[in-house]
MDTraj code that builds the backbone (N, CA, C; nanometers):
import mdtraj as md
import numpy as np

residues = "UNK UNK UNK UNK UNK UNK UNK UNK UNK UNK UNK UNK UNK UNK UNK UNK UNK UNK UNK UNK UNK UNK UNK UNK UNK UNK UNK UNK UNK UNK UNK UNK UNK UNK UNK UNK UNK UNK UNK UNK UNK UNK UNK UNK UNK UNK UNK UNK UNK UNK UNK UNK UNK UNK UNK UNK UNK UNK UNK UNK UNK UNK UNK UNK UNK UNK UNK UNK UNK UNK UNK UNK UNK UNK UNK UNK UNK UNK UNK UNK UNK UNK UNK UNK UNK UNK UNK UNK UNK UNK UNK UNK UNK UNK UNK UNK UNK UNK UNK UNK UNK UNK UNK UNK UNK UNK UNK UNK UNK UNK UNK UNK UNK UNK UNK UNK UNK UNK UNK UNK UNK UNK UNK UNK UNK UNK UNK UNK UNK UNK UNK UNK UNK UNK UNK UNK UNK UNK UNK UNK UNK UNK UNK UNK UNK UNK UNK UNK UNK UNK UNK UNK UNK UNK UNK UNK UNK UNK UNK UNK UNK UNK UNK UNK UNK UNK UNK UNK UNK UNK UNK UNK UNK UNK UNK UNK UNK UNK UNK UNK UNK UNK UNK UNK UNK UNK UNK".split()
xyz = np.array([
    [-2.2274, -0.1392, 0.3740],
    [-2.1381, -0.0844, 0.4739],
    [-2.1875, 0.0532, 0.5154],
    [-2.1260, 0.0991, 0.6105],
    [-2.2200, 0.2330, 0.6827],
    [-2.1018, 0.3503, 0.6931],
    [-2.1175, 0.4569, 0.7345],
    [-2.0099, 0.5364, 0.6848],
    [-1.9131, 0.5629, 0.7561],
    [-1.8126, 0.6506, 0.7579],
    [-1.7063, 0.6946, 0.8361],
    [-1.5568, 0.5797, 0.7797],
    [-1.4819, 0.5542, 0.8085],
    [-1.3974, 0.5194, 0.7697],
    [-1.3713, 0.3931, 0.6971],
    [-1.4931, 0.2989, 0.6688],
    [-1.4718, 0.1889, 0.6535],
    [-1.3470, 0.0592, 0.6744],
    [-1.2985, 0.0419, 0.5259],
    [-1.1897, -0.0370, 0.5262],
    [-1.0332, 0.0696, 0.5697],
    [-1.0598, 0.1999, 0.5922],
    [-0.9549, 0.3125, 0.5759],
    [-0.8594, 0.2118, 0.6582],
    [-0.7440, 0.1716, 0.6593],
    [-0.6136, 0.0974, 0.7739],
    [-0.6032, -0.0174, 0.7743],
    [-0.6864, -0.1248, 0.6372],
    [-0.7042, -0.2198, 0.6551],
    [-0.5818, -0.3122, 0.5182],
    [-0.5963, -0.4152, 0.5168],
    [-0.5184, -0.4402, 0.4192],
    [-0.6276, -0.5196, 0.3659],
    [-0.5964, -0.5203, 0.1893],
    [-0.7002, -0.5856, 0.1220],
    [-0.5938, -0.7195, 0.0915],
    [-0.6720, -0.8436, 0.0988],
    [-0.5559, -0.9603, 0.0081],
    [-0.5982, -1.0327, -0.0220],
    [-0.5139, -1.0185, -0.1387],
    [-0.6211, -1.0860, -0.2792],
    [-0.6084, -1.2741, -0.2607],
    [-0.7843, -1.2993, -0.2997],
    [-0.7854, -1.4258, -0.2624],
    [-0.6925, -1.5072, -0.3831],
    [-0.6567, -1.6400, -0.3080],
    [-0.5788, -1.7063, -0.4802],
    [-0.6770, -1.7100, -0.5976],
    [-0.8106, -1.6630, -0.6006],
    [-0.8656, -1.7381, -0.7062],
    [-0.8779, -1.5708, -0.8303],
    [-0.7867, -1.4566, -0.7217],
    [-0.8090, -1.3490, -0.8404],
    [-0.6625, -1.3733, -0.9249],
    [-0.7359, -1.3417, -1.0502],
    [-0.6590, -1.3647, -1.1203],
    [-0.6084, -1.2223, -1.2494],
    [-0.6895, -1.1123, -1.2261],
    [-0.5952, -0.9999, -1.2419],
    [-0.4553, -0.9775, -1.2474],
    [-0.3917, -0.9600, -1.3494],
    [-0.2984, -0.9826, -1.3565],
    [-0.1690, -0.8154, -1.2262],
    [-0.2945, -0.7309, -1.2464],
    [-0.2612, -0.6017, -1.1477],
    [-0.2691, -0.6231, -0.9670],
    [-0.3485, -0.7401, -0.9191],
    [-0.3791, -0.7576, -0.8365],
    [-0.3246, -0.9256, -0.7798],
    [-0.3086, -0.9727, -0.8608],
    [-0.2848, -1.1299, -0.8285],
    [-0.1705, -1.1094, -0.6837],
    [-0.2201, -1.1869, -0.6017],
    [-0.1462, -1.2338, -0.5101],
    [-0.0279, -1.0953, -0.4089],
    [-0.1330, -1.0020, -0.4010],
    [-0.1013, -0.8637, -0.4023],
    [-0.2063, -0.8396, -0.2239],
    [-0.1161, -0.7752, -0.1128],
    [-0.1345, -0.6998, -0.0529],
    [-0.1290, -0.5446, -0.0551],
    [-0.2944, -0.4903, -0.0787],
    [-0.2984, -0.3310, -0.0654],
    [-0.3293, -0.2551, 0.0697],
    [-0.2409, -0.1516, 0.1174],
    [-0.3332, -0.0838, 0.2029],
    [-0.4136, -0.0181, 0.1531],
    [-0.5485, -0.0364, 0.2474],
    [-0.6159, 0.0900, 0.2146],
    [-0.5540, 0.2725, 0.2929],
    [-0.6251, 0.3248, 0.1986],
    [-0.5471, 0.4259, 0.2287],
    [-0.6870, 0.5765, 0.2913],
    [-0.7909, 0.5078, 0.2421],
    [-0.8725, 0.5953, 0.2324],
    [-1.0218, 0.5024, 0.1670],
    [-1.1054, 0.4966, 0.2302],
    [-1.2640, 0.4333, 0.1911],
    [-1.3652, 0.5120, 0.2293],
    [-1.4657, 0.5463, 0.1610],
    [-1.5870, 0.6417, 0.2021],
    [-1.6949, 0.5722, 0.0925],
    [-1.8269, 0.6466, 0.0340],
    [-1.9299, 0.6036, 0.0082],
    [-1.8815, 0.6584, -0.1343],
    [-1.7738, 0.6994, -0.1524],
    [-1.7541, 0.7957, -0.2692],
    [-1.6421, 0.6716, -0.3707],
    [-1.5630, 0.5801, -0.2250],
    [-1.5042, 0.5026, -0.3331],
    [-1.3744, 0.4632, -0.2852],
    [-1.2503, 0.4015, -0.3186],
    [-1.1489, 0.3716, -0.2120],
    [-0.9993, 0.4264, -0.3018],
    [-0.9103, 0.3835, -0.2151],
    [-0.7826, 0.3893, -0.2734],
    [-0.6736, 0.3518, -0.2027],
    [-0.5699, 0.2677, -0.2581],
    [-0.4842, 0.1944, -0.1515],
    [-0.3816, 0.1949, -0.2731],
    [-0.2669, 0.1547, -0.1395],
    [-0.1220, 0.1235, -0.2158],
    [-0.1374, -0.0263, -0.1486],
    [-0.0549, -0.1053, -0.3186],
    [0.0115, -0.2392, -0.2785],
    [0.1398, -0.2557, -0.2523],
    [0.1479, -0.3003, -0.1594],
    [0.2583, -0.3123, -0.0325],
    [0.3775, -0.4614, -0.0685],
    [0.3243, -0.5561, -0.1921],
    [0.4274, -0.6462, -0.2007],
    [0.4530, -0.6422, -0.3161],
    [0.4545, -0.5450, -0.4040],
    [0.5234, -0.5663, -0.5317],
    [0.5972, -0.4502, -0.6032],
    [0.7644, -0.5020, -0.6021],
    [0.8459, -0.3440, -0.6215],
    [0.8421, -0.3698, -0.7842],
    [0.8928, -0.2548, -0.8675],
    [0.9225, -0.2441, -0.9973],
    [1.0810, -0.2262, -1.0114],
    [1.0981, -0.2191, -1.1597],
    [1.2703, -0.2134, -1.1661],
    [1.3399, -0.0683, -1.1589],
    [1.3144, -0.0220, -1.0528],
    [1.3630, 0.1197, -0.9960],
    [1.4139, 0.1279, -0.8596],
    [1.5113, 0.1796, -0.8176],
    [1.5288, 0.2402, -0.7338],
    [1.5046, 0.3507, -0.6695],
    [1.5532, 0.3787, -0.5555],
    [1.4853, 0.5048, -0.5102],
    [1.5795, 0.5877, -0.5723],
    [1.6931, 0.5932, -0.5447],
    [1.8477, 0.6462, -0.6096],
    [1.7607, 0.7604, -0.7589],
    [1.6951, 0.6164, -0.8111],
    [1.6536, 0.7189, -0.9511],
    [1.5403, 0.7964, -0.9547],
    [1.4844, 0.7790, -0.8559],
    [1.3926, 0.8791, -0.8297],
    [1.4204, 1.0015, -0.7639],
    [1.5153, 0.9706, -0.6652],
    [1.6054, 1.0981, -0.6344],
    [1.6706, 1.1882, -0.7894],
    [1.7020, 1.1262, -0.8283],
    [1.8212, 1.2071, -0.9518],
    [1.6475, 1.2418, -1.0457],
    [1.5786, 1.1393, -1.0669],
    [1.4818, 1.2076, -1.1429],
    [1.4480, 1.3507, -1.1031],
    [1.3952, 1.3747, -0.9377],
    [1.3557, 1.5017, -0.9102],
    [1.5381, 1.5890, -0.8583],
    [1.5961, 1.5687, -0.8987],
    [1.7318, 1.6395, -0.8340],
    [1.7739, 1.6275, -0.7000],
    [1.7126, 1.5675, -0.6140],
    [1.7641, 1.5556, -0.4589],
    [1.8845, 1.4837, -0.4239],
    [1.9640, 1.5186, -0.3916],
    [2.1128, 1.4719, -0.3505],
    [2.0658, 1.3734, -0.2351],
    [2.0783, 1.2976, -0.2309],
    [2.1077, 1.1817, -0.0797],
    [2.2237, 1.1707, -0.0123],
    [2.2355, 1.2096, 0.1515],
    [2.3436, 1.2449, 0.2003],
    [2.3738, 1.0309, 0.2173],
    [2.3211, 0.9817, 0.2570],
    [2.3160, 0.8043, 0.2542],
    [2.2960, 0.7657, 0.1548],
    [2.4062, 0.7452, 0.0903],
    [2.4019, 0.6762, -0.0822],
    [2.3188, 0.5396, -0.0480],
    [2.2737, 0.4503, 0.0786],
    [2.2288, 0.3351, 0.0804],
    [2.0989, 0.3113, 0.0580],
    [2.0485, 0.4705, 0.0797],
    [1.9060, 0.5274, 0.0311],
    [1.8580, 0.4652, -0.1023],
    [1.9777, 0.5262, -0.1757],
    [1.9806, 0.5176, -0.3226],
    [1.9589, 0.3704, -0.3736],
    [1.9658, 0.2391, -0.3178],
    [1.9464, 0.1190, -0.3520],
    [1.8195, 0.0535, -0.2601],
    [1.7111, 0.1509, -0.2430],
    [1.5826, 0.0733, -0.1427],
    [1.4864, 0.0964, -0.2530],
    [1.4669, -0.0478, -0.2336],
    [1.2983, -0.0723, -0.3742],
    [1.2259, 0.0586, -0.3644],
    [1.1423, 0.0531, -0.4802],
    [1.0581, 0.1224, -0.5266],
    [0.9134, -0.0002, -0.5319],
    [0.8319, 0.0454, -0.5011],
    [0.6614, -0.0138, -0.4955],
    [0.5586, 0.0149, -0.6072],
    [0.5268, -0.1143, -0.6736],
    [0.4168, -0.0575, -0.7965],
    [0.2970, -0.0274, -0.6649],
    [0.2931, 0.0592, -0.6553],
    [0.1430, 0.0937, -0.5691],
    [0.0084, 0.0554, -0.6276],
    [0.0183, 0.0593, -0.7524],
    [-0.1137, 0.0210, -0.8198],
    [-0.1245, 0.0670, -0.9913],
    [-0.2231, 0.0211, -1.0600],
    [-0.2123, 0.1023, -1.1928],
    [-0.2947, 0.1973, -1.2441],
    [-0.3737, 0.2894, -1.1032],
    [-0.3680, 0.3961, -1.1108],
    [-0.2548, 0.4912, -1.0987],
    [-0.2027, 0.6031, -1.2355],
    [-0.1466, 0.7013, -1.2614],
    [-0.0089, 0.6603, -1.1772],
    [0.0279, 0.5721, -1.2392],
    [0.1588, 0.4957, -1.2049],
    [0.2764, 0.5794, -1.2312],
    [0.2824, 0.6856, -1.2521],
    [0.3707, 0.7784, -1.2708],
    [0.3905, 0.8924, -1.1471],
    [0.3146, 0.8840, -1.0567],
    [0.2976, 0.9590, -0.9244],
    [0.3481, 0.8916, -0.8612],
    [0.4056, 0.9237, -0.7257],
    [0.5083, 0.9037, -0.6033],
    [0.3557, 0.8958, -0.4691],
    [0.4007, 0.8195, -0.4087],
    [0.3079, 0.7960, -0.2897],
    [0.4171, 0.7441, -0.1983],
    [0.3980, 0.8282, -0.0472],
    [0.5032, 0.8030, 0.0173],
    [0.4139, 0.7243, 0.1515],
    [0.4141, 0.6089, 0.2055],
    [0.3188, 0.5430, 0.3186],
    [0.4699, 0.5580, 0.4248],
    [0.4184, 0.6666, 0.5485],
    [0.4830, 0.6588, 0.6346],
    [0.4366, 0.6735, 0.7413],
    [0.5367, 0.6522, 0.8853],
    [0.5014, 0.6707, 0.9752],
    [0.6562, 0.7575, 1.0859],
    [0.6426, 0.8248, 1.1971],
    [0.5451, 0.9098, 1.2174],
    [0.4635, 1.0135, 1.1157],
    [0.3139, 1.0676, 1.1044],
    [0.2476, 1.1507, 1.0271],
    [0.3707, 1.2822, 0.9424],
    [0.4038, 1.3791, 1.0522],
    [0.5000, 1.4749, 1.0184],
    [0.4218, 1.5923, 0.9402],
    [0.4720, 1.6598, 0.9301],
    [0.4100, 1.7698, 0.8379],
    [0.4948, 1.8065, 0.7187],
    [0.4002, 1.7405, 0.6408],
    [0.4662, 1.7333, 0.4988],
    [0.3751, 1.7878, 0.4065],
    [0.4087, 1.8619, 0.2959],
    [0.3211, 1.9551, 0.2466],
    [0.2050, 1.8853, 0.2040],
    [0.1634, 1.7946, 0.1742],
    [0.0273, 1.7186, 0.1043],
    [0.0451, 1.5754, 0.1265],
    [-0.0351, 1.5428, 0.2793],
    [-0.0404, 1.4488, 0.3075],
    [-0.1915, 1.4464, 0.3564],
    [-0.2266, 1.2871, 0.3286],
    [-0.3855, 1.1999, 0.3616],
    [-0.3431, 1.1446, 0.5250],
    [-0.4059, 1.1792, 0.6381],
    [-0.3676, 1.0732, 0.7596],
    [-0.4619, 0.9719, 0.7653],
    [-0.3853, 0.8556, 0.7181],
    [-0.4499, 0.7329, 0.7616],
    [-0.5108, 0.6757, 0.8850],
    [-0.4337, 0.6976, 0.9654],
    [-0.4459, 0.7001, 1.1185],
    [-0.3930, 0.8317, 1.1798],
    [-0.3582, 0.7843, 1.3057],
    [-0.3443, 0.9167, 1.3712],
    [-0.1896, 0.8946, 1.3868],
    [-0.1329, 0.7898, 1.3474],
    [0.0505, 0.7855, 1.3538],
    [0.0940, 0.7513, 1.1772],
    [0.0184, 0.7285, 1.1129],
    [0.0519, 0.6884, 0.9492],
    [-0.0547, 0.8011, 0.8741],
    [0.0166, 0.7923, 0.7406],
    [-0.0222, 0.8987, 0.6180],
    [0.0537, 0.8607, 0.5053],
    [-0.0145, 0.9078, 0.4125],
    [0.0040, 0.9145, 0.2814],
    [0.0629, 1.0234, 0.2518],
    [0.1573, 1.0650, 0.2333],
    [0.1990, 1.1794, 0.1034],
    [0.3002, 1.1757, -0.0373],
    [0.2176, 1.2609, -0.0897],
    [0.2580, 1.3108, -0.2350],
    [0.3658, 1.4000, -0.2987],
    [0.3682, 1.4449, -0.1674],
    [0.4860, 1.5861, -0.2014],
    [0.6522, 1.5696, -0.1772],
    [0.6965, 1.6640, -0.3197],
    [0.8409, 1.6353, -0.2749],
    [0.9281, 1.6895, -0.2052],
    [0.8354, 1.7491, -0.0799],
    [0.9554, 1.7797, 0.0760],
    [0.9760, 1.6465, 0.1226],
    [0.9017, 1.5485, 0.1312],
    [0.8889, 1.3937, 0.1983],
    [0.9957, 1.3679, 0.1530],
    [1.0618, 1.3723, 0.0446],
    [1.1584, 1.2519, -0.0562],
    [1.2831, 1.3314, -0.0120],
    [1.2773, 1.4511, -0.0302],
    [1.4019, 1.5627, -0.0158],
    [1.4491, 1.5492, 0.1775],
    [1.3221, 1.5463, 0.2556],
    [1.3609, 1.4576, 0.4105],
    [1.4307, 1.3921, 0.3754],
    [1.3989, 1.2699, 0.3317],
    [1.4213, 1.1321, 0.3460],
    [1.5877, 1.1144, 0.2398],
    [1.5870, 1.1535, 0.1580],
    [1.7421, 1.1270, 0.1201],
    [1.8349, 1.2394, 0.1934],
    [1.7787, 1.3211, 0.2811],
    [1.8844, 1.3756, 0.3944],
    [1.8702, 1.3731, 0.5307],
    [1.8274, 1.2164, 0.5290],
    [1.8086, 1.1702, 0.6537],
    [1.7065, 1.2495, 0.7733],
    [1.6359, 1.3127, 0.7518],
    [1.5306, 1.4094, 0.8470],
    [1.3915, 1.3268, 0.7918],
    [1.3604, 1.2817, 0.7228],
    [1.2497, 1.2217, 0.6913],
    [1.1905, 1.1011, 0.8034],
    [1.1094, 1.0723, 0.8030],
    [0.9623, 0.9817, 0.8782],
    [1.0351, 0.8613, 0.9384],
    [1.0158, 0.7829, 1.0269],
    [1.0956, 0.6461, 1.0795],
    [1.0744, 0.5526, 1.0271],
    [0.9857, 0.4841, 0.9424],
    [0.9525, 0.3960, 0.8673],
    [0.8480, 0.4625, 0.7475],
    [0.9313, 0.4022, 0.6339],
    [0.8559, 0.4690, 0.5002],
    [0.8358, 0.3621, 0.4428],
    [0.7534, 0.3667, 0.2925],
    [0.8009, 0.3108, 0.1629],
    [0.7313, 0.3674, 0.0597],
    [0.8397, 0.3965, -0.0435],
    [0.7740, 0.4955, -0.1722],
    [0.7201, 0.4135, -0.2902],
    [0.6114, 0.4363, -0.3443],
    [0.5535, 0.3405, -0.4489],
    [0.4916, 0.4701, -0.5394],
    [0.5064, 0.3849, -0.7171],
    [0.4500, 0.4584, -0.7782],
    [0.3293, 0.4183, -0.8259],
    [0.2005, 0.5057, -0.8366],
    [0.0778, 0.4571, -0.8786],
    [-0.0234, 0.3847, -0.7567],
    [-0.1164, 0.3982, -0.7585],
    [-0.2452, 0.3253, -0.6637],
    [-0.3185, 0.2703, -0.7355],
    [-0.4063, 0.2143, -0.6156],
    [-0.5188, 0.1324, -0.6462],
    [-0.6554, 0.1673, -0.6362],
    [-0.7415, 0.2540, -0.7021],
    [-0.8606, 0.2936, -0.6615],
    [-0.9625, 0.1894, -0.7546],
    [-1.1195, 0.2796, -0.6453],
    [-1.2150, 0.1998, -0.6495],
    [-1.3080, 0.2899, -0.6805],
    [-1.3903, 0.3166, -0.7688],
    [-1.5371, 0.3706, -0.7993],
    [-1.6152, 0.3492, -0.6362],
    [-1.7363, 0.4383, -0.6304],
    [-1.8416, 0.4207, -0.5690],
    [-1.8884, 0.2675, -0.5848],
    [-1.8789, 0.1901, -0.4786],
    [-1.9783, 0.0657, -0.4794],
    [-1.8864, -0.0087, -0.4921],
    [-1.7658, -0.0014, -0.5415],
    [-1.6467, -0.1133, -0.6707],
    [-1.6072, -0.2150, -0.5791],
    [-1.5885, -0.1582, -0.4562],
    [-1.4781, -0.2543, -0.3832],
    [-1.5683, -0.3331, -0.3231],
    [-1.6698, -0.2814, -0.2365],
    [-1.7689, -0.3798, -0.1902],
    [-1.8314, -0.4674, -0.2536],
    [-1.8673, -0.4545, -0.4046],
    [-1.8883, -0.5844, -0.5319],
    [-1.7797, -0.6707, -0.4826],
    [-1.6413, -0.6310, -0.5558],
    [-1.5314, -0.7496, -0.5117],
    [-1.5376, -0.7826, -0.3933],
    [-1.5965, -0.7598, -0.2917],
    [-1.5498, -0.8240, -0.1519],
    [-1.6888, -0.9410, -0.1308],
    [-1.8015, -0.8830, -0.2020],
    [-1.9113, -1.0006, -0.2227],
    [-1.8879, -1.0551, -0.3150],
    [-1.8040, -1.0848, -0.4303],
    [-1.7473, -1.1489, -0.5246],
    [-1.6233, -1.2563, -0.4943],
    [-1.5938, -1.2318, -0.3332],
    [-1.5047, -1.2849, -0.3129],
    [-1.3291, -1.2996, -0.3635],
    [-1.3077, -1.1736, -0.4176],
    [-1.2264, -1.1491, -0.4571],
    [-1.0887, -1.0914, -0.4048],
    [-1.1888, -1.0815, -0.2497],
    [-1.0344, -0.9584, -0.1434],
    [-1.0730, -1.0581, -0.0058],
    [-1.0121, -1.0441, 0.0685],
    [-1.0108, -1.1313, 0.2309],
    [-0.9130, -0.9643, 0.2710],
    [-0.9937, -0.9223, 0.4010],
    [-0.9894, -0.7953, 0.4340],
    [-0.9243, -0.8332, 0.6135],
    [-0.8389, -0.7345, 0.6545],
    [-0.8334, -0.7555, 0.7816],
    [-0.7913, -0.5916, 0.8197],
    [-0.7861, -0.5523, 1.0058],
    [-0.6893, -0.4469, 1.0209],
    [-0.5003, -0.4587, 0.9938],
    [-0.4908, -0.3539, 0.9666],
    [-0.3445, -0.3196, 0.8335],
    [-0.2358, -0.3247, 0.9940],
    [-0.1589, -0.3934, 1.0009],
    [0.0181, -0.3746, 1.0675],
    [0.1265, -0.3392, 1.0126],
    [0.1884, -0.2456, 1.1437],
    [0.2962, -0.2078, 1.1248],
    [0.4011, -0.2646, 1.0585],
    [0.3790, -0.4277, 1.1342],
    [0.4994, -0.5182, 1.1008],
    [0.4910, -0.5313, 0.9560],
    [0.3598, -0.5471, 0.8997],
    [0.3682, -0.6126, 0.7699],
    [0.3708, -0.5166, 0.6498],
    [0.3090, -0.4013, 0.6967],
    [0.3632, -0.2829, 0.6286],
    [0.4722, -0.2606, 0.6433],
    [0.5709, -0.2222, 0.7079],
    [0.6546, -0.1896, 0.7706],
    [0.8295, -0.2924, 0.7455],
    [0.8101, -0.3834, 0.7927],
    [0.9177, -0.4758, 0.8231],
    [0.9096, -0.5961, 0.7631],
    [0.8220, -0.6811, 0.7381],
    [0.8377, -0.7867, 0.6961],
    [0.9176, -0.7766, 0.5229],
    [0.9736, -0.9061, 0.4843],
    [1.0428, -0.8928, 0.3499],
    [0.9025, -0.8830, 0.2560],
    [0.8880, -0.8165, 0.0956],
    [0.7292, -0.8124, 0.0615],
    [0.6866, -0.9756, 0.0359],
    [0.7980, -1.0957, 0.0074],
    [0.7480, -1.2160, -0.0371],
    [0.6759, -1.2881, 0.0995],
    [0.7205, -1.2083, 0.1890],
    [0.6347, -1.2648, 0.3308],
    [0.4648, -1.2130, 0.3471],
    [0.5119, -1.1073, 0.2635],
    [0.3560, -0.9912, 0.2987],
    [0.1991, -1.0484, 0.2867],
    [0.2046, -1.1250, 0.1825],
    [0.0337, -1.1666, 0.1487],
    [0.0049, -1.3042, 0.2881],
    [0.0944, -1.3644, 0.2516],
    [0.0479, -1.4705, 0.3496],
    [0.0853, -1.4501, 0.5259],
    [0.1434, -1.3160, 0.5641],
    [0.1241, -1.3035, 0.7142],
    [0.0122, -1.2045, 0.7000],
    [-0.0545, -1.1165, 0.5990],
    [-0.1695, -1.0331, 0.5861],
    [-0.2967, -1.1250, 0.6367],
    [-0.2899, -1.2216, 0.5497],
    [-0.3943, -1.3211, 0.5672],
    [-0.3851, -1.4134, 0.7011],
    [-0.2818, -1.4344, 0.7941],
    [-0.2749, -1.4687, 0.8821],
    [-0.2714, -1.3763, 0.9944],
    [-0.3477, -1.2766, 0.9886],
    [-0.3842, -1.1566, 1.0904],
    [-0.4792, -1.1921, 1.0928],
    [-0.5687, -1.2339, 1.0099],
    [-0.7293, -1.2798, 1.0512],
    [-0.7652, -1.3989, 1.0455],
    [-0.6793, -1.5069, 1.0658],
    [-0.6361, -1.6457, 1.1116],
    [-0.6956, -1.7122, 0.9586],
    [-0.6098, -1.6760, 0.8541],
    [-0.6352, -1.7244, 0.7300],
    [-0.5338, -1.7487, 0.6883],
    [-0.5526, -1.9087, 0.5994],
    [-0.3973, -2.0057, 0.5890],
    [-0.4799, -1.9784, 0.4176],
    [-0.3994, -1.9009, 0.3364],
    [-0.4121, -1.9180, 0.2338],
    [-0.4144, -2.0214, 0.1005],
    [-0.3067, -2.1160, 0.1705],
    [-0.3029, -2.2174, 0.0757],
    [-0.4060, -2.3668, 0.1069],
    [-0.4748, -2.3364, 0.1929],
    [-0.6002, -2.3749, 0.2367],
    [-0.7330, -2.3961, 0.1797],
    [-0.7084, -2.2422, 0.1078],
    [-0.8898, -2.2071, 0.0495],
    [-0.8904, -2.2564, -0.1012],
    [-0.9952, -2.2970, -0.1007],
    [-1.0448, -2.3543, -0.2556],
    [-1.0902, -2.2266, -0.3502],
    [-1.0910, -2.2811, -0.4501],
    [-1.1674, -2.1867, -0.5659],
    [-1.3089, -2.1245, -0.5080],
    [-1.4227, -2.1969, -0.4730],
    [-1.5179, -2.1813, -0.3977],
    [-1.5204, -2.1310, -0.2856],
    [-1.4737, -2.0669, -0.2283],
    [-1.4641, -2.0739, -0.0685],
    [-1.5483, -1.9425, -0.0982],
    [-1.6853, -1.9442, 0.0502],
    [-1.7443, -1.8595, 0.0378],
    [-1.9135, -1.8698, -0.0613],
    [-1.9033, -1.9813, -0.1446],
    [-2.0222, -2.0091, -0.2001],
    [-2.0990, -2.1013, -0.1612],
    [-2.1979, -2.1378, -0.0230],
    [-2.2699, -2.2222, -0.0098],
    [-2.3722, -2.2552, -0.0604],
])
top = md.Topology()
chain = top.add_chain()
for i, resn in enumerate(residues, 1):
    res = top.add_residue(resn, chain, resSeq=i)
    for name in ("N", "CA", "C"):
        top.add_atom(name, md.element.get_by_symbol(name[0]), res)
traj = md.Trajectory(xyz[None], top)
């Protein structure tokens, strides 16, 4: 691959034949790809948290108690104890990655303190932990056949329910998942 943004906006989805138990059947955005290595949040799998308790964890009052009952996202099992906020519009929030030029990543807790008093981003979702990649890592798995890659949507980031997420990911790049064999890809 050649440089500048690579997979940066893309969604990775995992073929049926990975069988990682961190990755199985898991849509990630990427969040960020260079020659140095990648990192993405997965977008269909919440943990047993609420946001509610992540509010009271850091002290932020929520003026919309309805706040308080919206999933929480294993982002990945990198440092699964960190907050990653994937939103859109960008905004200026103290420590944020721009994905694009209308989406970003941030870390910081002005984002969360917005968002349970209603001033926060128009479409969010908070996940704890990512998914990174060493130099070289991800492009092995993608010649290993291990990821089916396309450009990342709003909708499916965004709106769709997450049990919808892997299989309309894969149908952005006209891929019927329950289709492909173990082999697919080895002639």
């Amino acid at each position: 691959m050649g440089h500048g943004a690579l997979l940066t906006n893309h969604f990775l989805i995992a073929m049926p034949t990975l069988e990682d138990r961190n990755f199985k059947r898991t849509v990630t955005f990427v969040c960020e790809h260079s020659s140095e290595g990648a990192m993405g949040i997965v977008i269909n799998r919440t943990i047993d948290l609420q946001l509610g308790e992540i509010f009271d964890q850091l002290q932020i009052s929520a003026t919309d108690k309805s706040l308080a009952e919206q999933p929480v996202y294993l982002g990945g099992p990198v440092r699964n104890n960190r907050g990653f906020v994937i939103h859109e519009p960008l905004g200026n929030w103290e420590s944020t990655l721009p994905v694009t030029d209308t989406i970003g990543v941030s870390t910081s807790r002005d984002i969360l303190a917005a968002i349970a008093q209603g001033r926060g981003p128009d479409r969010y979702l908070v996940a704890l932990g990512y998914a990174g990649w060493g130099a070289g890592q991800l492009e092995r798995e993608m010649v290993e056949n291990s990821w089916l890659s396309g450009p990342a949507s709003r909708e499916v980031l965004f709106e769709l329910p997450l049990e919808r997420r892997w299989n309309a990911a894969a149908g952005l790049v006209g891929v019927d998942l329950a289709t492909l064999s173990a082999e697919a890809g080895h002639a």
